[in-house]
DRENDO-1510 file (C-alpha; in Angstrom, 1 decimal, always signed):
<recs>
REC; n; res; u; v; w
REC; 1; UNK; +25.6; +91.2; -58.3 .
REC; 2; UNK; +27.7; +89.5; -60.5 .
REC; 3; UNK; +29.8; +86.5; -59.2 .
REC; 4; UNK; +32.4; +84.5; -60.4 .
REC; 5; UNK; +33.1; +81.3; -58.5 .
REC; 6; UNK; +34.2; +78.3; -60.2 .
REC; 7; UNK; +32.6; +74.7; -61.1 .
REC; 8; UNK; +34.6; +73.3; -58.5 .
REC; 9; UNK; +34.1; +75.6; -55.5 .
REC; 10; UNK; +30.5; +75.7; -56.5 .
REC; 11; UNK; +30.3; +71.8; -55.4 .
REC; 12; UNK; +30.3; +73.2; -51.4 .
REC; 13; UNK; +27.0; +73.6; -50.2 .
REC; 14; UNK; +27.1; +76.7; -48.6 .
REC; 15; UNK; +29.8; +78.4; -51.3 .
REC; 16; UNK; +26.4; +77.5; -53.2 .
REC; 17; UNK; +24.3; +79.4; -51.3 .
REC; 18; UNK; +26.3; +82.3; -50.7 .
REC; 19; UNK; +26.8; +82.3; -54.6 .
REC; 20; UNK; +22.5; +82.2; -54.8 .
REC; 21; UNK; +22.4; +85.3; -51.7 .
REC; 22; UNK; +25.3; +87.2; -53.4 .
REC; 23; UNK; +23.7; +87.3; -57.0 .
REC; 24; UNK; +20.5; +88.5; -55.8 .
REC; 25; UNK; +22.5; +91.6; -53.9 .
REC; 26; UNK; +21.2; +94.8; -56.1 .
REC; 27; UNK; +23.6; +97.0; -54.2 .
REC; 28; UNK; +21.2; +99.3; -53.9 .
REC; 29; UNK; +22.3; +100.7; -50.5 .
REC; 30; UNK; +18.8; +100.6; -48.4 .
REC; 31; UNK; +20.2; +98.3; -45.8 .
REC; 32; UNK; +22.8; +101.1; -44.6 .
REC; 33; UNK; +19.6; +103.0; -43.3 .
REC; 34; UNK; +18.4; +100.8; -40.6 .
REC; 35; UNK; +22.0; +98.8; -40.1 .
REC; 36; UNK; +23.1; +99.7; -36.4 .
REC; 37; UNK; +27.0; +99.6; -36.9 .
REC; 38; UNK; +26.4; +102.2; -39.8 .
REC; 39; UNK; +24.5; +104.3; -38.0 .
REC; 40; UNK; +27.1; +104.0; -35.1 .
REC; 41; UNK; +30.7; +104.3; -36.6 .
REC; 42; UNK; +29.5; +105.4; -40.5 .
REC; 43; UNK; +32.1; +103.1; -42.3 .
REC; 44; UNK; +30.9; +101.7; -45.3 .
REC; 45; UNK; +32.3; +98.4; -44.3 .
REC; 46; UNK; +30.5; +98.4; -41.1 .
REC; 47; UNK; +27.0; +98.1; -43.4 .
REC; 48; UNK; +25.7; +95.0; -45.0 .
REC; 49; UNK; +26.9; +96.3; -48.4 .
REC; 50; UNK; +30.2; +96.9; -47.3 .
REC; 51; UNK; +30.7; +93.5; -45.7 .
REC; 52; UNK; +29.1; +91.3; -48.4 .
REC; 53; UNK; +32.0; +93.1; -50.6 .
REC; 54; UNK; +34.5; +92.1; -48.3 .
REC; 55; UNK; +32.8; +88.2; -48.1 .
REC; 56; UNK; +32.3; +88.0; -51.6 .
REC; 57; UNK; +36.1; +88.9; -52.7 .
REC; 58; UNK; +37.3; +86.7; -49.3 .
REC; 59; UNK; +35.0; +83.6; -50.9 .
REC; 60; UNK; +35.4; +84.1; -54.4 .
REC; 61; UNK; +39.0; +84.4; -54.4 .
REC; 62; UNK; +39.6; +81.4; -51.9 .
REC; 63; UNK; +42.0; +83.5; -49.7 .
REC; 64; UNK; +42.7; +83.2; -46.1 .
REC; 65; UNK; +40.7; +86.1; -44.3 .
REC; 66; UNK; +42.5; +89.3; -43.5 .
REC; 67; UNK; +42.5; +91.4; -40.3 .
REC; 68; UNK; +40.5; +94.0; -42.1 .
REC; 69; UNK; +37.6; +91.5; -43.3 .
REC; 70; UNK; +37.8; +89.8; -39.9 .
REC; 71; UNK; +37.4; +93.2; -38.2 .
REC; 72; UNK; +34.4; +94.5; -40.0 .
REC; 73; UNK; +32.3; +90.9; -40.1 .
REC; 74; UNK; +33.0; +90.6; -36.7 .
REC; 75; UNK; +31.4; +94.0; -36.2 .
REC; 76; UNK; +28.1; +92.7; -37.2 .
REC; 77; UNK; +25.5; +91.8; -34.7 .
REC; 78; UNK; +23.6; +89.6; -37.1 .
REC; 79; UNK; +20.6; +91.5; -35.8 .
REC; 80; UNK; +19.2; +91.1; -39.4 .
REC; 81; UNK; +17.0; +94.4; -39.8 .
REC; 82; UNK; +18.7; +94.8; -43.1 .
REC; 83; UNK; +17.0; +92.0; -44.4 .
REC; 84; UNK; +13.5; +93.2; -43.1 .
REC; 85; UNK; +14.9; +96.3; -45.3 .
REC; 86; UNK; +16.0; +94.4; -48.4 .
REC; 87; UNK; +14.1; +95.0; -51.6 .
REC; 88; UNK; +15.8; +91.9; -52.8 .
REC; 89; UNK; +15.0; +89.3; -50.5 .
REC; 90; UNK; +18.9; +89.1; -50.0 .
REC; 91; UNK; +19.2; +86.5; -47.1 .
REC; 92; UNK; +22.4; +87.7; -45.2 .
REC; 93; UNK; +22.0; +85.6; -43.0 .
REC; 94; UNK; +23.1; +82.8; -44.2 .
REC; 95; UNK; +25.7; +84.4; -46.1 .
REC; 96; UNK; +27.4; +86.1; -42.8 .
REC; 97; UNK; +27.1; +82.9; -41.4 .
REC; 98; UNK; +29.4; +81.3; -43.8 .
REC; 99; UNK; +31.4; +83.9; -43.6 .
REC; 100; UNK; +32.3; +83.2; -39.6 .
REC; 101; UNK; +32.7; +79.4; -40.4 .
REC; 102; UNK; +35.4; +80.3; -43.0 .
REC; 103; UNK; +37.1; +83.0; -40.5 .
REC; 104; UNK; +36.9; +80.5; -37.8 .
REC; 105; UNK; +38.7; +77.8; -40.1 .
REC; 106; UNK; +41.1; +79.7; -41.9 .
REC; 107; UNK; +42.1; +83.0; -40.0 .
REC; 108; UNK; +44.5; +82.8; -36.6 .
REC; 109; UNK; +43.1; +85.1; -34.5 .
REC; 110; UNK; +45.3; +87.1; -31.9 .
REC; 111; UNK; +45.8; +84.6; -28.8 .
REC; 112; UNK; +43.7; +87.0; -26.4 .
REC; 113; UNK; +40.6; +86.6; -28.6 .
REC; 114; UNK; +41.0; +82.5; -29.1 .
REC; 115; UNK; +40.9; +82.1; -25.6 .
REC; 116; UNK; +37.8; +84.5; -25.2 .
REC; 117; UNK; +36.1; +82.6; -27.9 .
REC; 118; UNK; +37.2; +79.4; -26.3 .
REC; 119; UNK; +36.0; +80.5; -22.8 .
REC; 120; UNK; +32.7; +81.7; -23.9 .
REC; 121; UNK; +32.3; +78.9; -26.1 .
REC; 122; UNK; +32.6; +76.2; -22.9 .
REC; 123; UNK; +30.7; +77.8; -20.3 .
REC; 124; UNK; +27.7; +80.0; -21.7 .
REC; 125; UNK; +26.2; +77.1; -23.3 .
REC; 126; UNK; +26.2; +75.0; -20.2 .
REC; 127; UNK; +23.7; +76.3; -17.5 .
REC; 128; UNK; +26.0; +75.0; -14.7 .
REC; 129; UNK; +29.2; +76.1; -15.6 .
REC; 130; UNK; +27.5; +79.5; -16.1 .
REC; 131; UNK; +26.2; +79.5; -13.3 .
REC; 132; UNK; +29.5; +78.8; -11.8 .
REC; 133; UNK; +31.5; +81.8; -13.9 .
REC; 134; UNK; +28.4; +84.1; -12.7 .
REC; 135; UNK; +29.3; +83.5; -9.1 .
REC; 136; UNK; +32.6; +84.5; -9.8 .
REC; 137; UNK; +32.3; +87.6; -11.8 .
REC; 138; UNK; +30.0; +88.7; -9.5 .
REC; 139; UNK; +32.9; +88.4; -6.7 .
REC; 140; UNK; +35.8; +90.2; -9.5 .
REC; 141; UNK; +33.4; +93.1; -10.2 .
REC; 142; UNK; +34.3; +95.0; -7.9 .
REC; 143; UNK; +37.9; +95.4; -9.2 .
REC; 144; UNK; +36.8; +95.5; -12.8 .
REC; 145; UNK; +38.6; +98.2; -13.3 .
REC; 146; UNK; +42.0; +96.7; -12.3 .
REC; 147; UNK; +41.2; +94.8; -16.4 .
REC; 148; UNK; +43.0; +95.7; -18.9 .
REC; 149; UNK; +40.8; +94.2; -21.8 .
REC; 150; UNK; +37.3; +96.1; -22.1 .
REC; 151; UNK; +36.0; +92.6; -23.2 .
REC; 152; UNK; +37.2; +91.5; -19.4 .
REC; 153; UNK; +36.0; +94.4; -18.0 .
REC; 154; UNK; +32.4; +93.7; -19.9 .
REC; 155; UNK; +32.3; +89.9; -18.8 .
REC; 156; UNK; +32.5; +91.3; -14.8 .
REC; 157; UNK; +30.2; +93.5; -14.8 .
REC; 158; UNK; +27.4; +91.4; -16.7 .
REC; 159; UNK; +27.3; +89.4; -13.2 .
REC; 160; UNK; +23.6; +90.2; -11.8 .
REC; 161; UNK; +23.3; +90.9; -8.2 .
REC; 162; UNK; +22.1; +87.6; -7.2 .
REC; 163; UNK; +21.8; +84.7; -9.1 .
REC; 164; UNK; +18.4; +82.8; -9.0 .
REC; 165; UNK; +18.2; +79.2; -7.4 .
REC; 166; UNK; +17.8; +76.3; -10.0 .
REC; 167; UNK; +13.8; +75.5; -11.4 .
REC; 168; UNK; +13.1; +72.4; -11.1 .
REC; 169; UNK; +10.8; +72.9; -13.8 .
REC; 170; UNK; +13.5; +73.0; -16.2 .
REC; 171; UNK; +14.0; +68.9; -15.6 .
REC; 172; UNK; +12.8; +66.2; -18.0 .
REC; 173; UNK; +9.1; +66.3; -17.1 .
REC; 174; UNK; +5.7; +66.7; -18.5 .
REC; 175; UNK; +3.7; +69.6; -17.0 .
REC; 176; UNK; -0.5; +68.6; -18.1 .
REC; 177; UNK; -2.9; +71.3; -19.1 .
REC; 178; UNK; -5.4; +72.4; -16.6 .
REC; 179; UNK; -9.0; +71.1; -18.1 .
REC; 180; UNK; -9.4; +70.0; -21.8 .
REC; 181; UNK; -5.9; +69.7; -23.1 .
REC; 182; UNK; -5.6; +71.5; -26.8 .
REC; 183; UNK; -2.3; +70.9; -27.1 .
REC; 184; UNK; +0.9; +69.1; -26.6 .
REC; 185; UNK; +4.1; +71.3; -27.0 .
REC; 186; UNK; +7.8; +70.9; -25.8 .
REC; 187; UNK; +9.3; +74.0; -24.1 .
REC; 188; UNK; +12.9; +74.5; -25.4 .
REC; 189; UNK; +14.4; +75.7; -21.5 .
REC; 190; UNK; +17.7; +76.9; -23.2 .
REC; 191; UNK; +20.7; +77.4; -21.6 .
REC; 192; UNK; +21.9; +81.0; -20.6 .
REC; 193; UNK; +18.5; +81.9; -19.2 .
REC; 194; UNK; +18.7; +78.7; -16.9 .
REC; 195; UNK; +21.2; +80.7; -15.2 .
REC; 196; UNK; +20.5; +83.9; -15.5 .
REC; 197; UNK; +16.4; +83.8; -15.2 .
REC; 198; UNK; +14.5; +81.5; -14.2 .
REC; 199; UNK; +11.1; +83.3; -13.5 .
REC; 200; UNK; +10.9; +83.4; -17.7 .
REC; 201; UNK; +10.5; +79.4; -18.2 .
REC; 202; UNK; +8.3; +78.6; -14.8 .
REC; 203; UNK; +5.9; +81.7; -16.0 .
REC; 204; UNK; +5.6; +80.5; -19.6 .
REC; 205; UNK; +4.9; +76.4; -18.3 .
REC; 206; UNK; +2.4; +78.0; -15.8 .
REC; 207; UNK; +0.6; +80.2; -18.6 .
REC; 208; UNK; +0.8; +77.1; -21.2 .
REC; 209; UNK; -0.8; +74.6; -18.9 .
REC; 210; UNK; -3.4; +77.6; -18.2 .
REC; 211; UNK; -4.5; +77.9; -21.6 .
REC; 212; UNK; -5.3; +74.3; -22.1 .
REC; 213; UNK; -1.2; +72.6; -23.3 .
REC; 214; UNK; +0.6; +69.7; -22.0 .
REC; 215; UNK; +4.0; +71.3; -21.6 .
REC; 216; UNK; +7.0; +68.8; -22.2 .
REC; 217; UNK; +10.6; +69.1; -21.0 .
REC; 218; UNK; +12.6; +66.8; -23.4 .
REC; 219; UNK; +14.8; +64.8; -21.9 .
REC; 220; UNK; +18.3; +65.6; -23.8 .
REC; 221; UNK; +17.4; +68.7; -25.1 .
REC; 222; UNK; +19.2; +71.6; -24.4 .
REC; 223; UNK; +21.5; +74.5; -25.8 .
REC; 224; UNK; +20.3; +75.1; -29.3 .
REC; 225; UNK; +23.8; +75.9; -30.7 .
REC; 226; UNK; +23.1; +79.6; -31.4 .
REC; 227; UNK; +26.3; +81.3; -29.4 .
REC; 228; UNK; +28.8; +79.1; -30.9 .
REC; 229; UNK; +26.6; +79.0; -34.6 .
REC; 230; UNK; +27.3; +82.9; -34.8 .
REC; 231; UNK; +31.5; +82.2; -33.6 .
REC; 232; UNK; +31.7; +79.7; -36.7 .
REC; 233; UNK; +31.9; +76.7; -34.6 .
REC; 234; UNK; +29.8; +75.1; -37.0 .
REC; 235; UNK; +31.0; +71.4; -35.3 .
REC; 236; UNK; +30.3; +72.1; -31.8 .
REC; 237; UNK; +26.8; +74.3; -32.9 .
REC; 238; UNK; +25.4; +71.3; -34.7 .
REC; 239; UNK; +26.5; +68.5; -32.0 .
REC; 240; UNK; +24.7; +70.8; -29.3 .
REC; 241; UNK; +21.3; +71.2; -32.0 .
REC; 242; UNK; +21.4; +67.6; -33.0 .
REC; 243; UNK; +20.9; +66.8; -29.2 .
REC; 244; UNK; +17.7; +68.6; -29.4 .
REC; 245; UNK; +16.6; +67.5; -33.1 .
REC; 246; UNK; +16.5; +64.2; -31.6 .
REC; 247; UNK; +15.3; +65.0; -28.3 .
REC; 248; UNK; +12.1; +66.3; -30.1 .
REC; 249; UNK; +11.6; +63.8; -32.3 .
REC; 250; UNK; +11.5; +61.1; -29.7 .
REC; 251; UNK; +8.4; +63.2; -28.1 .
REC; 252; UNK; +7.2; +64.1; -31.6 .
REC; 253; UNK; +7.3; +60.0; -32.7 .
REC; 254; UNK; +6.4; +59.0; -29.6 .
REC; 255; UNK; +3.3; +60.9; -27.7 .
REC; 256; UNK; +3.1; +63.5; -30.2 .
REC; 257; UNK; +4.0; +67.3; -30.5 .
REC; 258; UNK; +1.9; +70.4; -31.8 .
REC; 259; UNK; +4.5; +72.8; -31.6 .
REC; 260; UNK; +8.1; +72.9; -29.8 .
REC; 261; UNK; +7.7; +76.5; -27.7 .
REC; 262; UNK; +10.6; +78.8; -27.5 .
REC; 263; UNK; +10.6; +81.9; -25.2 .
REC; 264; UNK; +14.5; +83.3; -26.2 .
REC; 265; UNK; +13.9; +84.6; -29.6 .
REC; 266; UNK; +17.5; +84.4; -30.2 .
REC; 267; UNK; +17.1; +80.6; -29.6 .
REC; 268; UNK; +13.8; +80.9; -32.0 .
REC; 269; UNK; +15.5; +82.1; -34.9 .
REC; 270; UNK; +18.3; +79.2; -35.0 .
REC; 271; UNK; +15.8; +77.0; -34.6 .
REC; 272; UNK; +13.9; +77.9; -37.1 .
REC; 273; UNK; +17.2; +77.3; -39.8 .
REC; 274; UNK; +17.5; +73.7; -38.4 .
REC; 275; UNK; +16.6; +72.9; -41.7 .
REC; 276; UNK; +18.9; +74.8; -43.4 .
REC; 277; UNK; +21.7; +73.8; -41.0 .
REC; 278; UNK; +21.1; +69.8; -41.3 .
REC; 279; UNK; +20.4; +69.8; -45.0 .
REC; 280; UNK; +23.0; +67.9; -46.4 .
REC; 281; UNK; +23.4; +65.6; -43.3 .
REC; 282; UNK; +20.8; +62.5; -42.1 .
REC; 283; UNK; +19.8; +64.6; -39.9 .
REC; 284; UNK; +18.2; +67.0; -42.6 .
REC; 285; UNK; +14.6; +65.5; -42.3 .
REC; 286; UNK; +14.1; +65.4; -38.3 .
REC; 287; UNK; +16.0; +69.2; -38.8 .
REC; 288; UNK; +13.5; +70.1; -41.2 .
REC; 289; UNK; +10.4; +68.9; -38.7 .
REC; 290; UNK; +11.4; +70.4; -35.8 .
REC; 291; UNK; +12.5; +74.2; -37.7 .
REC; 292; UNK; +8.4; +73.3; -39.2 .
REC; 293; UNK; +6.9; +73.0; -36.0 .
REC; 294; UNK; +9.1; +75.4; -34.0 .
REC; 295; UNK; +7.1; +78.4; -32.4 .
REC; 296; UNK; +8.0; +81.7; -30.7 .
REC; 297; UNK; +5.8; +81.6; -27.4 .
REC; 298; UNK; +3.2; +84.5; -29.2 .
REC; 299; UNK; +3.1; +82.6; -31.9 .
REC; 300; UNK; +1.4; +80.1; -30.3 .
REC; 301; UNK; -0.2; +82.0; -27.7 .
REC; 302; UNK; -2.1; +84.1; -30.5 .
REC; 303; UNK; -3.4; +80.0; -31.3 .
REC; 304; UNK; -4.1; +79.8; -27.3 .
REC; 305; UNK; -6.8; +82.6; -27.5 .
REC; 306; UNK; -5.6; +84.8; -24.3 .
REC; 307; UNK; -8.9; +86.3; -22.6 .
REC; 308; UNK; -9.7; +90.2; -22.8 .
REC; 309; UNK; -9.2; +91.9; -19.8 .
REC; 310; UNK; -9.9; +94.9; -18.2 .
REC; 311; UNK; -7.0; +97.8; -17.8 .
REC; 312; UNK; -4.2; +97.1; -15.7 .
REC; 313; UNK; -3.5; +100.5; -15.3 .
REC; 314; UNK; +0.0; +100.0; -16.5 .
REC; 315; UNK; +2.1; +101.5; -19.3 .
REC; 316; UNK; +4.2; +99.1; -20.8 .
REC; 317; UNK; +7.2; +99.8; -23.1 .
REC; 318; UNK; +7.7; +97.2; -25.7 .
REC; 319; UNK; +11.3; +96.3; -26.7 .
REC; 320; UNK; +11.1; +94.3; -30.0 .
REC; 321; UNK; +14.0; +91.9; -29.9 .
REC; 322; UNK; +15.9; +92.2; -33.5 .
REC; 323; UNK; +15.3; +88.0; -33.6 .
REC; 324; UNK; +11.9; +88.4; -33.2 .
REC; 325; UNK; +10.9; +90.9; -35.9 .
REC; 326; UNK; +13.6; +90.8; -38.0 .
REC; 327; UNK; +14.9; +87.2; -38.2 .
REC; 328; UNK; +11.6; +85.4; -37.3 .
REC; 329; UNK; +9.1; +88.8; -38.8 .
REC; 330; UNK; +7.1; +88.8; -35.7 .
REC; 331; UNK; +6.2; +92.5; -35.1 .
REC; 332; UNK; +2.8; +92.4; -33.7 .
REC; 333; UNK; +1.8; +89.4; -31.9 .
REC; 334; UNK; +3.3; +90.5; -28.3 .
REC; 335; UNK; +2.1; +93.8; -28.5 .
REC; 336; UNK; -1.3; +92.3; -29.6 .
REC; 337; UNK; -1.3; +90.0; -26.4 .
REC; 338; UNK; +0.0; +93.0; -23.8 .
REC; 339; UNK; -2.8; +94.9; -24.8 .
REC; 340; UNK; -5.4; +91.9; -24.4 .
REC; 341; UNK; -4.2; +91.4; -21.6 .
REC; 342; UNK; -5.2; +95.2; -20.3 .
REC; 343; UNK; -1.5; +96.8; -20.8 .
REC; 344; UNK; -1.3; +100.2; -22.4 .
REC; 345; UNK; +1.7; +99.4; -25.1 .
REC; 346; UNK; +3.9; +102.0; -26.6 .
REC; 347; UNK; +7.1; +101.5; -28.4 .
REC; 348; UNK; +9.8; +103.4; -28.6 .
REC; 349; UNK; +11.5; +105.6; -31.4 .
REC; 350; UNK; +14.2; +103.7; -34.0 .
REC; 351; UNK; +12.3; +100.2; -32.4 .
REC; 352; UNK; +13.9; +98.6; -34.8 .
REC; 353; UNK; +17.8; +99.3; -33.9 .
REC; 354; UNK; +19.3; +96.9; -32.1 .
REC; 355; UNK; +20.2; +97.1; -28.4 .
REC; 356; UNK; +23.5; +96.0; -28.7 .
REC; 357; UNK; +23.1; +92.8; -26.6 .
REC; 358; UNK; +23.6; +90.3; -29.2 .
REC; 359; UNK; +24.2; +87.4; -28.3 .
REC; 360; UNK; +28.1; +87.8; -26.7 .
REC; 361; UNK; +28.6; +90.7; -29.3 .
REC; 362; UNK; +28.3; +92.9; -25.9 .
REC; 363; UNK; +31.3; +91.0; -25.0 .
REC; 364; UNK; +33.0; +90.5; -27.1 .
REC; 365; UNK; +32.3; +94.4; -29.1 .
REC; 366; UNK; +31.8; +96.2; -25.7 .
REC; 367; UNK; +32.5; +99.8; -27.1 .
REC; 368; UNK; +29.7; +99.5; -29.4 .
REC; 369; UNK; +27.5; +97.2; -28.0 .
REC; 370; UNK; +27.2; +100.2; -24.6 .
REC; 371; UNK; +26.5; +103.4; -27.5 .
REC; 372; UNK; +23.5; +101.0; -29.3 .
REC; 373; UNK; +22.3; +100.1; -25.2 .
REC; 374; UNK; +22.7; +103.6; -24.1 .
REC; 375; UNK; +20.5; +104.5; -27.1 .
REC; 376; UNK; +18.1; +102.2; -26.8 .
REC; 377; UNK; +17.6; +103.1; -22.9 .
REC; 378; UNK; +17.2; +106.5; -23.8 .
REC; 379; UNK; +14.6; +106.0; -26.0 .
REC; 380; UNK; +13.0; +103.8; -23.8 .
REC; 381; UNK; +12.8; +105.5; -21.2 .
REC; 382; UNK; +11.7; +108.9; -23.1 .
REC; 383; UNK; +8.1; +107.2; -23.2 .
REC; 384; UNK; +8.1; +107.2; -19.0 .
REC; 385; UNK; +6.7; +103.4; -18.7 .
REC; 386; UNK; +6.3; +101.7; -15.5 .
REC; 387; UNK; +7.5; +98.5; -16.9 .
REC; 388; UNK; +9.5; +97.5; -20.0 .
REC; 389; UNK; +8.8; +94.1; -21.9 .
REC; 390; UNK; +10.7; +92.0; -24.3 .
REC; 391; UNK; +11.1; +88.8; -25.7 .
REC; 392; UNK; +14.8; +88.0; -25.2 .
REC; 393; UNK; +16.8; +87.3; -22.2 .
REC; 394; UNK; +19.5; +89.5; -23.8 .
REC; 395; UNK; +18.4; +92.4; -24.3 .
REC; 396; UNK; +16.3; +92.3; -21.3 .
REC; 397; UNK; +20.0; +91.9; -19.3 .
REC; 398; UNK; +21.2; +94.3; -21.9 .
REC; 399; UNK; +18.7; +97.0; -21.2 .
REC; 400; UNK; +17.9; +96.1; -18.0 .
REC; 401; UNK; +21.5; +96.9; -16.7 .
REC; 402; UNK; +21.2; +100.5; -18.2 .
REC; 403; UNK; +18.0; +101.7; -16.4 .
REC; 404; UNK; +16.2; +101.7; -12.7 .
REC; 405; UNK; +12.9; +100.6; -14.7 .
REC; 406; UNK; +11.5; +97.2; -14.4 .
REC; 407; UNK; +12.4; +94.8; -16.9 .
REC; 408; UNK; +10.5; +91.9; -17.8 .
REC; 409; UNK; +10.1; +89.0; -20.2 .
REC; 410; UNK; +6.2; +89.5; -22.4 .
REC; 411; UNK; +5.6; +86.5; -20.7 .
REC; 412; UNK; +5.7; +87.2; -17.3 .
REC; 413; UNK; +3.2; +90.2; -17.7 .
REC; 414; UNK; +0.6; +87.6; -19.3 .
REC; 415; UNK; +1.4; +85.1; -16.9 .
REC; 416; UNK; +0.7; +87.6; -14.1 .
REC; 417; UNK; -2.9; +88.8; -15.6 .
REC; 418; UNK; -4.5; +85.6; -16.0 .
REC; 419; UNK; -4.0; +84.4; -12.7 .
REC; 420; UNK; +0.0; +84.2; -12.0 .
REC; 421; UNK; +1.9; +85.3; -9.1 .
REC; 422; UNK; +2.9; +89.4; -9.8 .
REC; 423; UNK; +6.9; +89.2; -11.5 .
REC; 424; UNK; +9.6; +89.2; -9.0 .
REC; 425; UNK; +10.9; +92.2; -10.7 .
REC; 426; UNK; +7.9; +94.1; -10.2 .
REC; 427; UNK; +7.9; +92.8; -7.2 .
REC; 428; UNK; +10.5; +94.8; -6.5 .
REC; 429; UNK; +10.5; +98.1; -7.6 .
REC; 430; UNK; +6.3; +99.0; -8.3 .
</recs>
């Protein structure tokens, strides 16, 4: 694609790098095929193609965005399965990304949506204050209806029916390996799943110190910036991911650190552009370290050697979170470890559409976000499993709210067959 910025906008960094990602654009249309909002509401502009038109005549031109662009990039779930798709390598990441940081700086949005934006922006980050909101919407949902915003009406009814108690695992603390240690890793505990799960992080540290790890809980790390990275709150996104840079680079300096763990792919694939984030601040070295030695937890538990065992007499349905094998390209390491493990694995049809979860796109794009979940249920549950795993608190709330069958994190299921209590979910309903 031809572009034409000028010298002097070409000195900004990222206009730079949208200039590199727009020029190696072919426009040759093969993202439309696997991009969700295409297949849902078939506008061109609802593609990849269609909005890096809209970004590259918004950037080139230096104009203040329009309701129109606005509309359509806010469409996008930045689920990235058009760059697994891309013949081109075009990394559209990064370009949307700019593209929301430019919005968020130079476009007024509609005073309803600023103060959405500012509430999710406040509380979802902060385990507490979720925690908090959680309690509350769970008390309002029963009069969801009385809202006349579908974004309200989404928030509600996201409340689960009970809220776990706080981990204390998720305090500053080092958990040590049971036997000969192998390695020394820092779980990232995150900040959403603090409040809304918190059998994910105690599994993962019990599993870990299992195989042979040292688990550390940084003291100062926390959020890794990823729900306000995708608003365009570039400023707040980078304060809450230099806390953790330099949380992990204390441990990294100080005792040492194989790998920093992360169990929310979403979280993964943020951290993993740390480099890219930090790269023209002083940060950009520590950034580049920690997106180096930053791990999905299969990643490293493919290192870990899981023992083979015997059939669990289970089918399990494998959701593959769009950050997992689309912005991080792991497709077969959990499936390889749920089978292992002794789980029959199958996958569902179109596995890699999105489920609509999204970070808050299902709050803030309800309409669609419930046609891609009610999808994706359907196809889930056309394969009759007695459990269904993924590797992303999001879509597991996401899907989980949409069907009566078990929902757990990859984690839990590995945890449980090597010696680990049975998932409180399953618990439940098996």
């Amino acid at each position: 694609m031809q572009t034409t910025f000028t010298p002097e906008q070409l000195k900004d960094p990222a206009t730079q790098r949208s200039n590199e990602i727009l020029r190696s654009c072919v426009h040759c249309g093969f993202c439309t095929a696997t991009c969700p909002t295409y297949q849902v509401l078939g506008d061109e502009l609802d593609s990849p193609r269609g909005r890096i038109y809209l970004i590259k005549d918004m950037l080139e031109n230096d104009r203040d965005p329009d309701e129109k662009t606005v509309k359509h990039i806010d469409r996008c779930l930045s689920c990235l399965a058009c760059m697994t798709t891309c013949p081109s390598g075009v990394h559209y990441m990064h370009l949307v990304d700019h593209a929301r940081e430019y919005i968020e700086q130079r476009y007024k949005r509609p005073l309803t949506d600023r103060v959405l934006r500012w509430v999710l922006s406040k509380i979802l980050p902060y385990p507490m204050r979720f925690r908090a909101a959680l309690a509350a919407a769970k008390l309002g949902r029963p009069f969801s209806f009385l809202m006349p915003d579908a974004r309200l009406r989404a928030m509600l009814e996201m409340a689960p029916k009970t809220i776990p108690p706080v981990s204390r695992n998720d305090d500053p603390q080092v958990f040590p390996a049971e036997g000969e240690r192998k390695m020394r890793v820092a779980l990232m505990t995150g900040c959403a799943q603090r409040a809304l799960n918190t059998d994910i992080n105690d599994a993962t540290i019990r599993l870990l110190t299992r195989l042979g790890c040292d688990v550390v809980i940084a003291d100062g790390a926390g959020c890794c910036g990823a729900l306000t990275h995708h608003m365009g709150k570039t400023d707040e996104s980078h304060r809450t991911a230099a806390k953790n840079i330099r949380a992990w680079m204390r441990e990294f300096r100080g005792q040492g650190l194989d790998a920093v763990v992360i169990n929310t792919s979403g979280c993964g694939t943020t951290v993993k552009d740390y480099g890219h984030m930090f790269r023209t601040t002083d940060l950009a070295n520590d950034a580049a370290k920690v997106a180096e030695i930053a791990m999905d937890i299969s990643e490293l538990l493919i290192k870990l050697d899981v023992p083979k065992l015997p059939d669990q007499g289970l089918k399990v349905a494998y959701h593959a979170a769009c950050s997992l094998q689309h912005g991080q390209q792991i497709k077969t390491y959990p499936k390889d470890l749920l089978k292992r493990a002794g789980f029959k694995v199958v996958e569902p049809a179109d596995s890699h559409l999105c489920c609509g979860s999204a970070g808050t796109y299902n709050l803030m794009q309800p309409e669609i976000s419930k046609q891609l979940k009610d999808r994706k249920v359907q196809t889930l549950q056309a394969k009759s499993p007695d459990i269904i795993a993924a590797g992303n608190i999001g879509c597991m709330m996401q899907i989980g709210s949409g069907t009566d069958i078990p929902m757990v994190h990859t984690v839990e299921l590995l945890d449980w067959a090597t010696g680990g209590p049975k998932p409180p979910a399953l618990s439940r309903d098996l």
